[in-house]
Structure formats: structure tokens, C-alpha cells
mmCIF file of the N, C-alpha and C atoms, coordinates in Angstrom:
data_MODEL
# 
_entry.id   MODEL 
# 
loop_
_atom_site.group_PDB 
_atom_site.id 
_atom_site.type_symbol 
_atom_site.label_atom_id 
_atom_site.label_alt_id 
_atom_site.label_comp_id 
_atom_site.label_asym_id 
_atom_site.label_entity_id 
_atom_site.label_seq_id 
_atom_site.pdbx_PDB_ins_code 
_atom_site.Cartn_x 
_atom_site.Cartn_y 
_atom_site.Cartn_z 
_atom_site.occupancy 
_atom_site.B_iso_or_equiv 
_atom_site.pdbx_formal_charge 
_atom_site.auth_seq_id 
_atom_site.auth_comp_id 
_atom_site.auth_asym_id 
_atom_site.auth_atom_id 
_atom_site.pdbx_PDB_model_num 
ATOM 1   N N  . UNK A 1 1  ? 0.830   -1.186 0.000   1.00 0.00 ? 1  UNK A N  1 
ATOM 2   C CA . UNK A 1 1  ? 0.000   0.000  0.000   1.00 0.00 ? 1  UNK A CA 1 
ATOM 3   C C  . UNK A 1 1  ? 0.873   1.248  0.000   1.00 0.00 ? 1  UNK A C  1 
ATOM 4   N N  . UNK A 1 2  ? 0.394   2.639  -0.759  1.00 0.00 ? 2  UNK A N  1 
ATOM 5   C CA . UNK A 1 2  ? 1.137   3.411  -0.755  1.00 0.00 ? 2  UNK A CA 1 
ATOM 6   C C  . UNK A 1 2  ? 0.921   4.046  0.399   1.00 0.00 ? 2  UNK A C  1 
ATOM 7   N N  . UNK A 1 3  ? 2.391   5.316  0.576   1.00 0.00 ? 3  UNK A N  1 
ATOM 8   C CA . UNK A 1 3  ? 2.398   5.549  2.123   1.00 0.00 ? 3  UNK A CA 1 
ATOM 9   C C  . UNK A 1 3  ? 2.415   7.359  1.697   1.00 0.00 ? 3  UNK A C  1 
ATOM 10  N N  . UNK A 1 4  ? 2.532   8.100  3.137   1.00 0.00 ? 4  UNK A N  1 
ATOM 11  C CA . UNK A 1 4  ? 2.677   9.316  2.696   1.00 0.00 ? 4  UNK A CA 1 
ATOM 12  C C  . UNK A 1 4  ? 3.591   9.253  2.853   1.00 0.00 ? 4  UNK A C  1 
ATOM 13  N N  . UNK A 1 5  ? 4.351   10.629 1.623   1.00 0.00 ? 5  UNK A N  1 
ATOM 14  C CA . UNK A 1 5  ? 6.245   10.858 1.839   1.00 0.00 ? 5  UNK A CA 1 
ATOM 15  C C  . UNK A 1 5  ? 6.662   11.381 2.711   1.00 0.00 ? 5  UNK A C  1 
ATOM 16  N N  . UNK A 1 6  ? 5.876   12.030 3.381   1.00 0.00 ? 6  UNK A N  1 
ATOM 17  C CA . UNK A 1 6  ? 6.048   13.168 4.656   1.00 0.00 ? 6  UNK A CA 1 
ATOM 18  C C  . UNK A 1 6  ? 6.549   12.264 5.815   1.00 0.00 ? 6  UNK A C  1 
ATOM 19  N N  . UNK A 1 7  ? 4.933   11.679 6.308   1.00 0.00 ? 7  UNK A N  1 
ATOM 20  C CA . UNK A 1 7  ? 4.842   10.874 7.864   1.00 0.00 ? 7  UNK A CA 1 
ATOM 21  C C  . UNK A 1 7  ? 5.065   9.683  8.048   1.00 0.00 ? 7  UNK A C  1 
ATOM 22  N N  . UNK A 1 8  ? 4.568   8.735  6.691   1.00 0.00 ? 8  UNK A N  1 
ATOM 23  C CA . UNK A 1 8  ? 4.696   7.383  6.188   1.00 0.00 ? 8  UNK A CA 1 
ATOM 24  C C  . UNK A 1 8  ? 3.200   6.692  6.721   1.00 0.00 ? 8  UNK A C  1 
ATOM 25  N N  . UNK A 1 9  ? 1.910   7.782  6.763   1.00 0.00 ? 9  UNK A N  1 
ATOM 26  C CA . UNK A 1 9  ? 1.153   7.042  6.902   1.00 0.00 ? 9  UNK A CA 1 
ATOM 27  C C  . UNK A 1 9  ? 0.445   6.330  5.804   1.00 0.00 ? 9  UNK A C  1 
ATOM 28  N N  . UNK A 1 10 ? 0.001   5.179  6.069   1.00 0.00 ? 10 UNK A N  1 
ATOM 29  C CA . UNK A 1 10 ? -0.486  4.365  5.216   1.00 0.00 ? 10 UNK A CA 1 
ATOM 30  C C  . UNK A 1 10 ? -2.187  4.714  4.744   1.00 0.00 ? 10 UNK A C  1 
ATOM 31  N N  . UNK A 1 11 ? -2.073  4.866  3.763   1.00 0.00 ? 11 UNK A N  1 
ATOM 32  C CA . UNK A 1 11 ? -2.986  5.420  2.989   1.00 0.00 ? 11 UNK A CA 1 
ATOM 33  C C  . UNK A 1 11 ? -4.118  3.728  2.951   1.00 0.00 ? 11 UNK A C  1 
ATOM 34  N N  . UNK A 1 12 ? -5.401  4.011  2.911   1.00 0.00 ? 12 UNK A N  1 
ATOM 35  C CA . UNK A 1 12 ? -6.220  2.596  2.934   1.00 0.00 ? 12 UNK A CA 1 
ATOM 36  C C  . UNK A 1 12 ? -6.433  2.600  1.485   1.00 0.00 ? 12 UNK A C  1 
ATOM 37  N N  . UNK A 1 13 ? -7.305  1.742  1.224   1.00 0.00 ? 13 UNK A N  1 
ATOM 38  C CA . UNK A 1 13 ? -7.514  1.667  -0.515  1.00 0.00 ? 13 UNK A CA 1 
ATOM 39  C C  . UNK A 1 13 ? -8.664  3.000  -0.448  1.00 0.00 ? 13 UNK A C  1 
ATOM 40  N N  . UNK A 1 14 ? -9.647  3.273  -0.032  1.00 0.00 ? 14 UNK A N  1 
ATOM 41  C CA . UNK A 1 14 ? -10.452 4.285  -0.198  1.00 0.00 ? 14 UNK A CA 1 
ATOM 42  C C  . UNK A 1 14 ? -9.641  5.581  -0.475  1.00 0.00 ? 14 UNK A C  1 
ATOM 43  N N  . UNK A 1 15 ? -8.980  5.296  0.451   1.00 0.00 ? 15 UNK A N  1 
ATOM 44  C CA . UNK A 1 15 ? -8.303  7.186  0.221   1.00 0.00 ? 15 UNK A CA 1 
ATOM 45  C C  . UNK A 1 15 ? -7.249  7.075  -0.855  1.00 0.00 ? 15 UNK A C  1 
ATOM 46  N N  . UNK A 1 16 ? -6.749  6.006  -1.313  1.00 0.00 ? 16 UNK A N  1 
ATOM 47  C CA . UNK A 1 16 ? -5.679  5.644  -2.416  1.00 0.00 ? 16 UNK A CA 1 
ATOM 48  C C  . UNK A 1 16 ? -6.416  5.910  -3.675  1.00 0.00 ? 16 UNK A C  1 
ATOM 49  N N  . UNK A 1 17 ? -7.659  5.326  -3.467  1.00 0.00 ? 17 UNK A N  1 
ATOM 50  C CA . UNK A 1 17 ? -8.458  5.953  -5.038  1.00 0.00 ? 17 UNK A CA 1 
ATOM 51  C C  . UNK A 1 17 ? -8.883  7.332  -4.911  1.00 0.00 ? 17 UNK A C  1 
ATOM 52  N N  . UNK A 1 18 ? -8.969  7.579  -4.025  1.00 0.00 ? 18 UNK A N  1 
ATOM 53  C CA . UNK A 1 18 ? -9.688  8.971  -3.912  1.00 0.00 ? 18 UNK A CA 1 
ATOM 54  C C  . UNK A 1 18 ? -8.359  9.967  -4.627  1.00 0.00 ? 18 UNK A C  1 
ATOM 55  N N  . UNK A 1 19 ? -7.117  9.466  -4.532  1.00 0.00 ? 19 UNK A N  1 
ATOM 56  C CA . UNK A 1 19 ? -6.108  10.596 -4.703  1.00 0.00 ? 19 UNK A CA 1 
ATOM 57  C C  . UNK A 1 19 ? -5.909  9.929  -6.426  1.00 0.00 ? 19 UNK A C  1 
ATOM 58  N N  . UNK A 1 20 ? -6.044  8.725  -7.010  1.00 0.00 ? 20 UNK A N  1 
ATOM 59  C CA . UNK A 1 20 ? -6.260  7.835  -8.181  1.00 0.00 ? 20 UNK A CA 1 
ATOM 60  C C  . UNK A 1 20 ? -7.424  8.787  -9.224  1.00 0.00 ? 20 UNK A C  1 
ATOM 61  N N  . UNK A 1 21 ? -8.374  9.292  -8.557  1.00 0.00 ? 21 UNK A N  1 
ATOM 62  C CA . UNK A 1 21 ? -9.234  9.399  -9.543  1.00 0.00 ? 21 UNK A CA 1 
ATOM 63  C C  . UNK A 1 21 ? -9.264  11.018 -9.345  1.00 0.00 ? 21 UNK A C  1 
ATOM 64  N N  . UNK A 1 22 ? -8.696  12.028 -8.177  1.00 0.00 ? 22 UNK A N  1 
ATOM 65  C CA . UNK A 1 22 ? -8.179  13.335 -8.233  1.00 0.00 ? 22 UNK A CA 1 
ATOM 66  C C  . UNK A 1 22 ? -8.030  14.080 -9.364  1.00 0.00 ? 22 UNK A C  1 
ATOM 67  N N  . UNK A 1 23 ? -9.174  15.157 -9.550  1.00 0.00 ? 23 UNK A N  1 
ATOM 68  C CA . UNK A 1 23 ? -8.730  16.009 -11.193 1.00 0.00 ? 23 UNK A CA 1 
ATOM 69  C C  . UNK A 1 23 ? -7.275  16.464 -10.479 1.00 0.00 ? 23 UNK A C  1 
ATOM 70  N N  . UNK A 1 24 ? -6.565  16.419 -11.992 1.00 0.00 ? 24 UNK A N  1 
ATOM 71  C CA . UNK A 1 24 ? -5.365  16.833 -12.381 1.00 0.00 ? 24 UNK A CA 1 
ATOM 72  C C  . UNK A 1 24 ? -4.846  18.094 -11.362 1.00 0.00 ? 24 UNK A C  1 
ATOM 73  N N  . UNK A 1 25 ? -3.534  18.004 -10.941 1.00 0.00 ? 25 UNK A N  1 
ATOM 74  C CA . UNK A 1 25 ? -3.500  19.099 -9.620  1.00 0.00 ? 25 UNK A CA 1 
ATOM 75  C C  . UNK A 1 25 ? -3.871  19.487 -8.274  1.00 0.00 ? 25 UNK A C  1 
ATOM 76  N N  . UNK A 1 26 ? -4.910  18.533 -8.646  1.00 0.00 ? 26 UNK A N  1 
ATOM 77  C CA . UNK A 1 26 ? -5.639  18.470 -7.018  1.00 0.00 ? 26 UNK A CA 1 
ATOM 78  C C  . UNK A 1 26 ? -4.643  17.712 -5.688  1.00 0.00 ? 26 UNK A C  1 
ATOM 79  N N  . UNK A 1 27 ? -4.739  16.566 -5.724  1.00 0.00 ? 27 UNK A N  1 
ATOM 80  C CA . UNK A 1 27 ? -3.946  15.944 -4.847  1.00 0.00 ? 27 UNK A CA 1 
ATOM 81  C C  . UNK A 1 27 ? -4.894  15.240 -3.880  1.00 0.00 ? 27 UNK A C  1 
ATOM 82  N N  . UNK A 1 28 ? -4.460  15.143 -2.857  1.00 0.00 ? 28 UNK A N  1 
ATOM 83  C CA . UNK A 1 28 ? -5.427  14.540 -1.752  1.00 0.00 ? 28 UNK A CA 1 
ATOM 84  C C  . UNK A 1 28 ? -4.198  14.821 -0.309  1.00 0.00 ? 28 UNK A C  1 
ATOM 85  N N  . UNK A 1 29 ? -4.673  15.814 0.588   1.00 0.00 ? 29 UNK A N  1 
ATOM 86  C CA . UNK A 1 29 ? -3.844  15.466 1.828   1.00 0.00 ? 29 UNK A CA 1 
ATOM 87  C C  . UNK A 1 29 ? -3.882  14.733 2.931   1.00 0.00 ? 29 UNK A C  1 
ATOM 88  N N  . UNK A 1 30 ? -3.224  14.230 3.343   1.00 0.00 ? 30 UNK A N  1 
ATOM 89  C CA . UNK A 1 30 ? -2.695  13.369 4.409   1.00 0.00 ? 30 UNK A CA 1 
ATOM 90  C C  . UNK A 1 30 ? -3.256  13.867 5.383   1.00 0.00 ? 30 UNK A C  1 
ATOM 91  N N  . UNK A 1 31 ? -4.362  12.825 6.009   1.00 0.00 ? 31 UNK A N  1 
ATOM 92  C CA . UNK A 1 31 ? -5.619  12.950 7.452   1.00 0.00 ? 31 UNK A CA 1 
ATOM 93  C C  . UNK A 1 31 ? -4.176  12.783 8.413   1.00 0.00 ? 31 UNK A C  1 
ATOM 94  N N  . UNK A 1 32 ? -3.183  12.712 8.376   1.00 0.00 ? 32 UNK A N  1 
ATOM 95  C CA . UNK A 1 32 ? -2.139  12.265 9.259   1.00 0.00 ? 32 UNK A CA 1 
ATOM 96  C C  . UNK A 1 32 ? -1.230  13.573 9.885   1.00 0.00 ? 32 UNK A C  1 
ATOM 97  N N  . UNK A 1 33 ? -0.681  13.774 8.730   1.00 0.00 ? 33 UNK A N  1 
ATOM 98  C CA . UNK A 1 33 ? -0.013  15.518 8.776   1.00 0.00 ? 33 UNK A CA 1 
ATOM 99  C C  . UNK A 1 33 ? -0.121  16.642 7.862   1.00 0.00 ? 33 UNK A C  1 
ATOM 100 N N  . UNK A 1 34 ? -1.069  16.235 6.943   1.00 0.00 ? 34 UNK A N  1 
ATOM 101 C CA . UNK A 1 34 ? -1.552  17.721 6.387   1.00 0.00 ? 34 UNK A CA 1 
ATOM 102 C C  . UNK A 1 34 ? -1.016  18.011 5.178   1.00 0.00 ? 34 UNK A C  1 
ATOM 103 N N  . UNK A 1 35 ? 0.189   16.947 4.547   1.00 0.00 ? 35 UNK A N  1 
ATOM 104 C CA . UNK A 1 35 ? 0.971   17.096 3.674   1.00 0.00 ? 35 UNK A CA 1 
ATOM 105 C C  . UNK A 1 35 ? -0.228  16.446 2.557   1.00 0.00 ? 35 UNK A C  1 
ATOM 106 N N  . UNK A 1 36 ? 0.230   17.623 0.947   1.00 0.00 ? 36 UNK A N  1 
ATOM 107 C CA . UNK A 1 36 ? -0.956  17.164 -0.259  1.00 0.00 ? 36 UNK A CA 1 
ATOM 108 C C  . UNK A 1 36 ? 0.080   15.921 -0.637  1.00 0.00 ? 36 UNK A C  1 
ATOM 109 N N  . UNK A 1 37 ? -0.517  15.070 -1.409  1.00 0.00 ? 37 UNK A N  1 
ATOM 110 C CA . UNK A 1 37 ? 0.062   13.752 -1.818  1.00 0.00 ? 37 UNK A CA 1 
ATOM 111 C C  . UNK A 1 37 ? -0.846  14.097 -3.114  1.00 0.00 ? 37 UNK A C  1 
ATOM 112 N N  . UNK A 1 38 ? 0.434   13.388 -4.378  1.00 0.00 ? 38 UNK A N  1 
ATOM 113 C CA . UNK A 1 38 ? -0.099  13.452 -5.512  1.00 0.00 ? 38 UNK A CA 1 
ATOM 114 C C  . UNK A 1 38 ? 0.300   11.806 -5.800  1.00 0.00 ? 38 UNK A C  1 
ATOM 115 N N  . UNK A 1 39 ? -0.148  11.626 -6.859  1.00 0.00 ? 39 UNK A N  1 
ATOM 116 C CA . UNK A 1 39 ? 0.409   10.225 -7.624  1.00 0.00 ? 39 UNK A CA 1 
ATOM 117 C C  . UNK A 1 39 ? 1.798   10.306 -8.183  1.00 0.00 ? 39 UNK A C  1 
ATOM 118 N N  . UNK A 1 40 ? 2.910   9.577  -8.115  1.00 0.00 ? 40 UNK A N  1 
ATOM 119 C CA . UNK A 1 40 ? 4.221   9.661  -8.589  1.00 0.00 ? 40 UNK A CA 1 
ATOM 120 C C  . UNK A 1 40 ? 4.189   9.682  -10.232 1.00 0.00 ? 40 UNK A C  1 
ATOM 121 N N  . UNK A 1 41 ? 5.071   10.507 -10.606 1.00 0.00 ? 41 UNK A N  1 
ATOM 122 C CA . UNK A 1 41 ? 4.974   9.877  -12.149 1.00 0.00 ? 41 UNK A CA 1 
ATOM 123 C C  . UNK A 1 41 ? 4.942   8.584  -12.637 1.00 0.00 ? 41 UNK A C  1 
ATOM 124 N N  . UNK A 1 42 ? 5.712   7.963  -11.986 1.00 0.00 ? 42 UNK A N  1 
ATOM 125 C CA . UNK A 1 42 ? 5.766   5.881  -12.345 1.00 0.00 ? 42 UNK A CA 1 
ATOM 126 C C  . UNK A 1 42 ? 4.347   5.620  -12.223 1.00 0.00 ? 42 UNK A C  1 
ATOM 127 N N  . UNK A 1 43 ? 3.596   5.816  -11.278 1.00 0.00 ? 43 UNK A N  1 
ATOM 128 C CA . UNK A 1 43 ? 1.968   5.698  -10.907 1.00 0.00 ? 43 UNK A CA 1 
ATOM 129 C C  . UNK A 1 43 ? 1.424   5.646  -12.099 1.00 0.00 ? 43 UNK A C  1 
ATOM 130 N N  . UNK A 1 44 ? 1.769   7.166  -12.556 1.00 0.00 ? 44 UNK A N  1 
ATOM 131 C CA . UNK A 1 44 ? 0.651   7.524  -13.746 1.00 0.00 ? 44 UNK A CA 1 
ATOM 132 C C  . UNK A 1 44 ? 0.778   7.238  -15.376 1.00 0.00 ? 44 UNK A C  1 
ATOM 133 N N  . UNK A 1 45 ? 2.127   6.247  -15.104 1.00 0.00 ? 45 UNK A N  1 
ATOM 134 C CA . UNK A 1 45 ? 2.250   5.645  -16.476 1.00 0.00 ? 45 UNK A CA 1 
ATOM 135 C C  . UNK A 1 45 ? 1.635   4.275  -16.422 1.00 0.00 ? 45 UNK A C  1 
ATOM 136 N N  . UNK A 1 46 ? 1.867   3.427  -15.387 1.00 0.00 ? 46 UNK A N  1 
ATOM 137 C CA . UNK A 1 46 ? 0.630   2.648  -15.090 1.00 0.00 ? 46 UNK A CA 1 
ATOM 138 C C  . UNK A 1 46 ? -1.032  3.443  -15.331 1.00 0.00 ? 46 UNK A C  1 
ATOM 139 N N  . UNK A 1 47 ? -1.739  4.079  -14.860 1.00 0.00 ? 47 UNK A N  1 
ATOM 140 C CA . UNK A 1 47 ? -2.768  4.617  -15.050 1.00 0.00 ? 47 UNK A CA 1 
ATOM 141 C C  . UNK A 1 47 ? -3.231  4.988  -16.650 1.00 0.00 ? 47 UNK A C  1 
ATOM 142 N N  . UNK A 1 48 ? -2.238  5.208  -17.337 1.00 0.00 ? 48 UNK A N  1 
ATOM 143 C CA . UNK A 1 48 ? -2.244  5.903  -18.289 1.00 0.00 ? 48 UNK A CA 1 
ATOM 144 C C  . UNK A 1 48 ? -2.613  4.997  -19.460 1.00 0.00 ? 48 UNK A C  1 
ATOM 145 N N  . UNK A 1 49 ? -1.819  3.346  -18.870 1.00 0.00 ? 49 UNK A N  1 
ATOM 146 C CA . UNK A 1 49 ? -2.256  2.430  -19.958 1.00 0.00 ? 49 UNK A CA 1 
ATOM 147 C C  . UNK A 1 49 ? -3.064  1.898  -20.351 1.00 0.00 ? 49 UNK A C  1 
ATOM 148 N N  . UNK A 1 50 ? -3.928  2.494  -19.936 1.00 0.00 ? 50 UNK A N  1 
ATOM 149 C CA . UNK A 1 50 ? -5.948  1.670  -20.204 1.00 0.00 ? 50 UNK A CA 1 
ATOM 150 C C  . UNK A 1 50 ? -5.804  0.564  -20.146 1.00 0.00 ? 50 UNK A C  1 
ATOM 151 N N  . UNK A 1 51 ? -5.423  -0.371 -18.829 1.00 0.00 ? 51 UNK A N  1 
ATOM 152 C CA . UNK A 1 51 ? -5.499  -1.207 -18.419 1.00 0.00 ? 51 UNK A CA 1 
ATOM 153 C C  . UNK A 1 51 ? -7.184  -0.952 -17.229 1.00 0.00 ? 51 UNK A C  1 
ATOM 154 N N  . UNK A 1 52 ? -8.163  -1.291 -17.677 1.00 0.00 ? 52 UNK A N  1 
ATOM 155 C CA . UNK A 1 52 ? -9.183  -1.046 -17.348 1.00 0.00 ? 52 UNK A CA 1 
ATOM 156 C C  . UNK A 1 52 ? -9.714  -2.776 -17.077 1.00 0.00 ? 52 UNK A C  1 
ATOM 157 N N  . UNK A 1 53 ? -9.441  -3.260 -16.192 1.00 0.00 ? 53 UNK A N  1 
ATOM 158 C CA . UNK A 1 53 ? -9.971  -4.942 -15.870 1.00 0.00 ? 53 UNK A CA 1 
ATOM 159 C C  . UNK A 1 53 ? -9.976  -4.921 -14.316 1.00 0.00 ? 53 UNK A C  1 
ATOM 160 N N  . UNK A 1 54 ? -10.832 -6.136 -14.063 1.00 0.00 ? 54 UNK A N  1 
ATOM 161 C CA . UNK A 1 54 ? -10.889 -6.204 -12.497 1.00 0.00 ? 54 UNK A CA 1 
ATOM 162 C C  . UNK A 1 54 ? -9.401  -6.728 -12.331 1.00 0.00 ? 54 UNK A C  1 
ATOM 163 N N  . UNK A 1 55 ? -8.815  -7.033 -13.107 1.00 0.00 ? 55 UNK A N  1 
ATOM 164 C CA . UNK A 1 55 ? -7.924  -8.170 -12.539 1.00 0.00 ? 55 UNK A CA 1 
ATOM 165 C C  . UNK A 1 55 ? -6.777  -6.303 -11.844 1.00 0.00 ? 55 UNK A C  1 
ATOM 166 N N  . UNK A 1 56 ? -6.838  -5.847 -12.624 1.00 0.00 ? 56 UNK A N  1 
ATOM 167 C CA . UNK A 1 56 ? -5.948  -4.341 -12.898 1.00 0.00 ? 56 UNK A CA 1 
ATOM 168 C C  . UNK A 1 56 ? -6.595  -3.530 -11.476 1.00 0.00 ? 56 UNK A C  1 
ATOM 169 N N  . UNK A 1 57 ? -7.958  -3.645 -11.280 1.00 0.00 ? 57 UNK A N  1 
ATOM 170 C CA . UNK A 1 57 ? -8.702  -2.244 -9.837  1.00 0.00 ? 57 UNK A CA 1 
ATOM 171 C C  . UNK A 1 57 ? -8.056  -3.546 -8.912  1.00 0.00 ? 57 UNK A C  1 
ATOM 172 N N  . UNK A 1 58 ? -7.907  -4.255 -8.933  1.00 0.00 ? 58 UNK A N  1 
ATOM 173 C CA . UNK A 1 58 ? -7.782  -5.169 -7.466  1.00 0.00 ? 58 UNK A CA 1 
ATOM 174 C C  . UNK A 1 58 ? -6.074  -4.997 -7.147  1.00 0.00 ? 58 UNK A C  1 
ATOM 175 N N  . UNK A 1 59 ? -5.431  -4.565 -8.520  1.00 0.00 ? 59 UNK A N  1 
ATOM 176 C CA . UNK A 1 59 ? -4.050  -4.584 -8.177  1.00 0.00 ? 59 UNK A CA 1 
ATOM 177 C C  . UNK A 1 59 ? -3.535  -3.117 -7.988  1.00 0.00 ? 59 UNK A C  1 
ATOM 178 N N  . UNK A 1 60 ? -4.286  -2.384 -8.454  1.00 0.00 ? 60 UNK A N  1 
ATOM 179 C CA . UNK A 1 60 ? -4.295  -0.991 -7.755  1.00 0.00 ? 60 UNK A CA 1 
ATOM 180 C C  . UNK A 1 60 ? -3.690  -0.182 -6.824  1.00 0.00 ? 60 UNK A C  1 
ATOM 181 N N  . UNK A 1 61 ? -4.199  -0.934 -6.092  1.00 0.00 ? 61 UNK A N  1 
ATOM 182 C CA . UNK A 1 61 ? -3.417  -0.069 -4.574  1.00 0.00 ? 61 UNK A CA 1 
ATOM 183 C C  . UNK A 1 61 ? -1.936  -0.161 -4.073  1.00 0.00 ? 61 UNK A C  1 
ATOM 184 N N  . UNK A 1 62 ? -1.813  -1.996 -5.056  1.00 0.00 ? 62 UNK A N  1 
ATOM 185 C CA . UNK A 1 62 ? -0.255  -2.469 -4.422  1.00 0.00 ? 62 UNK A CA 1 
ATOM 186 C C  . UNK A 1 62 ? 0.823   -1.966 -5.098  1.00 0.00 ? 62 UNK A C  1 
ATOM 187 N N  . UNK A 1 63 ? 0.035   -0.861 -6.520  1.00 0.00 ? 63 UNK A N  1 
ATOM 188 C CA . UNK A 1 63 ? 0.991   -0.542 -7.504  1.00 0.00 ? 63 UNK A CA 1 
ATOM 189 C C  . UNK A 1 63 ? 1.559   0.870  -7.259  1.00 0.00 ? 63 UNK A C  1 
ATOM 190 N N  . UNK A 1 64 ? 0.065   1.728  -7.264  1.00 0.00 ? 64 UNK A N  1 
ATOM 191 C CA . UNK A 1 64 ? 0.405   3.318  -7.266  1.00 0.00 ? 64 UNK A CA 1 
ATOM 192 C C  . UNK A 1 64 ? 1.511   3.988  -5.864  1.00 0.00 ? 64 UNK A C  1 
ATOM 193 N N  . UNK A 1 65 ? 2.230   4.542  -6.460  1.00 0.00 ? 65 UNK A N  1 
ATOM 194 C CA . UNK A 1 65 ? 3.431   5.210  -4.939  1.00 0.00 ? 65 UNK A CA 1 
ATOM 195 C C  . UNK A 1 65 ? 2.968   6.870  -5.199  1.00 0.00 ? 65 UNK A C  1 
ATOM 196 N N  . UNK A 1 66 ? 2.707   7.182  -4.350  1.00 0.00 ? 66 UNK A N  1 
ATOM 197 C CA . UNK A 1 66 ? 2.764   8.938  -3.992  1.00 0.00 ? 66 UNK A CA 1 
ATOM 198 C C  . UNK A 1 66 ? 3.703   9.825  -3.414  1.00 0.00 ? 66 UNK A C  1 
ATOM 199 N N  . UNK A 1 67 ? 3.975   11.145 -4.108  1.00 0.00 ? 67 UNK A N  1 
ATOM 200 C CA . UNK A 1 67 ? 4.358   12.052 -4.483  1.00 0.00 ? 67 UNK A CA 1 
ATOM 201 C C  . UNK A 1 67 ? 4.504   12.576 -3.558  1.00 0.00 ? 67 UNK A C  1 
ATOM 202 N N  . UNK A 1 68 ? 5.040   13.711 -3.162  1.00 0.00 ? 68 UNK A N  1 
ATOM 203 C CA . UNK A 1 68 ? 4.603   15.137 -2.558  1.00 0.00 ? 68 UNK A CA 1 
ATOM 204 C C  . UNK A 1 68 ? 4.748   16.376 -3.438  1.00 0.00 ? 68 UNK A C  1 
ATOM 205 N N  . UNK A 1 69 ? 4.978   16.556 -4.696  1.00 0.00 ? 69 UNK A N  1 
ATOM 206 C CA . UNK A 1 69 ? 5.090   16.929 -6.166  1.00 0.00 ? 69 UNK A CA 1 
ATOM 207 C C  . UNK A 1 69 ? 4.269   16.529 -6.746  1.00 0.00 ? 69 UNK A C  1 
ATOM 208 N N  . UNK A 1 70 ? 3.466   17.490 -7.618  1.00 0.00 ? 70 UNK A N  1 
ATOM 209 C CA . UNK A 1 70 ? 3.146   17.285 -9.011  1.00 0.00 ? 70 UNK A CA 1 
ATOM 210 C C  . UNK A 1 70 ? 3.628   17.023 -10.118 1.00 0.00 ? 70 UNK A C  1 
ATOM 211 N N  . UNK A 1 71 ? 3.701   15.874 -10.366 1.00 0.00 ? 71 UNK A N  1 
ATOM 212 C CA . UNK A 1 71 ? 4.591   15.540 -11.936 1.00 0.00 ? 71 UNK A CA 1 
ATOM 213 C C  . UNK A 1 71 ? 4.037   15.343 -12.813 1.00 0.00 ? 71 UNK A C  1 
ATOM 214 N N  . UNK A 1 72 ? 4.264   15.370 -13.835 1.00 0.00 ? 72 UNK A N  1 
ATOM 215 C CA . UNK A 1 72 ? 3.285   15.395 -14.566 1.00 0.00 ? 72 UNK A CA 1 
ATOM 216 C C  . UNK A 1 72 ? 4.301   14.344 -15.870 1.00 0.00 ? 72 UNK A C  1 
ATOM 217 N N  . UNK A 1 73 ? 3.331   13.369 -16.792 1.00 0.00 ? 73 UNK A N  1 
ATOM 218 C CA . UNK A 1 73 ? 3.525   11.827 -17.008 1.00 0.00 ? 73 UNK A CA 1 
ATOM 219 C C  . UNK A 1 73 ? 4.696   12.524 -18.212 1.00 0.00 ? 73 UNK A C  1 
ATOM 220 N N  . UNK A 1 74 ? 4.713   13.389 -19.061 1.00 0.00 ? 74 UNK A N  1 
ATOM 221 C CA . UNK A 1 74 ? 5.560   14.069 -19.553 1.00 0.00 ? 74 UNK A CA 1 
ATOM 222 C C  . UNK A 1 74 ? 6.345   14.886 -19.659 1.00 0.00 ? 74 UNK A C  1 
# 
């Protein structure tokens, strides 16, 4: 599961999608210490590949790593 970069709290799958499906820039901060968490660039080249299957949402959470940066996939 991904963690925050800040505190290292562990993000659950709810709040992992919640920062997964985040319009662009937004982020999602850390209920822990306040720090925004974005998706890593590596994340979002996974995301990016329209890999759209259950087999892919169930593996989800064990894949995406977060940021404390906005990167952007290019």
C-alpha cells in the first residue's frame, strides 16, 4: 500500500483511489499531517495504460506510490 512521503502514513484503498481518480493538480492530503500527496509519475504511467480490468482495480493499490510533487507523465 502506498504511504505518505512526509509521515509514512499508510494510505487505505479508499483514500488511495480517492487521490487515483483526483482532477489533475488536485492531490489529496494526508488525514495524518496535512501534507498534499499526488500520484508519482511511475503511478501515472501505469494509469495511463488503459489497463481497465478487475484483474488491474484489485491490483491498484499495491501498484500506485505517492508524491509530494506534481509531476506530470511528460
Amino acid at each position: 500500500m502506498a504511504r505518505c512521503t512526509n509521515c509514512q502514513y499508510k494510505f487505505n484503498t479508499k483514500e488511495l483511489l480517492a487521490v487515483g481518480v483526483a482532477i489533475h493538480g488536485k492531490g489529496k492530503t494526508c488525514p495524518n499531517c496535512g501534507v498534499k500527496q499526488y500520484i508519482s509519475k511511475d503511478s501515472q504511467h501505469y494509469l495511463s495504460l488503459g489497463y481497465v480490468s478487475l484483474l488491474f482495480v484489485l491490483i491498484l493499490p499495491f501498484v500506485i506510490k505517492l508524491s509530494d510533487k506534481e509531476e506530470t507523465i511528460w
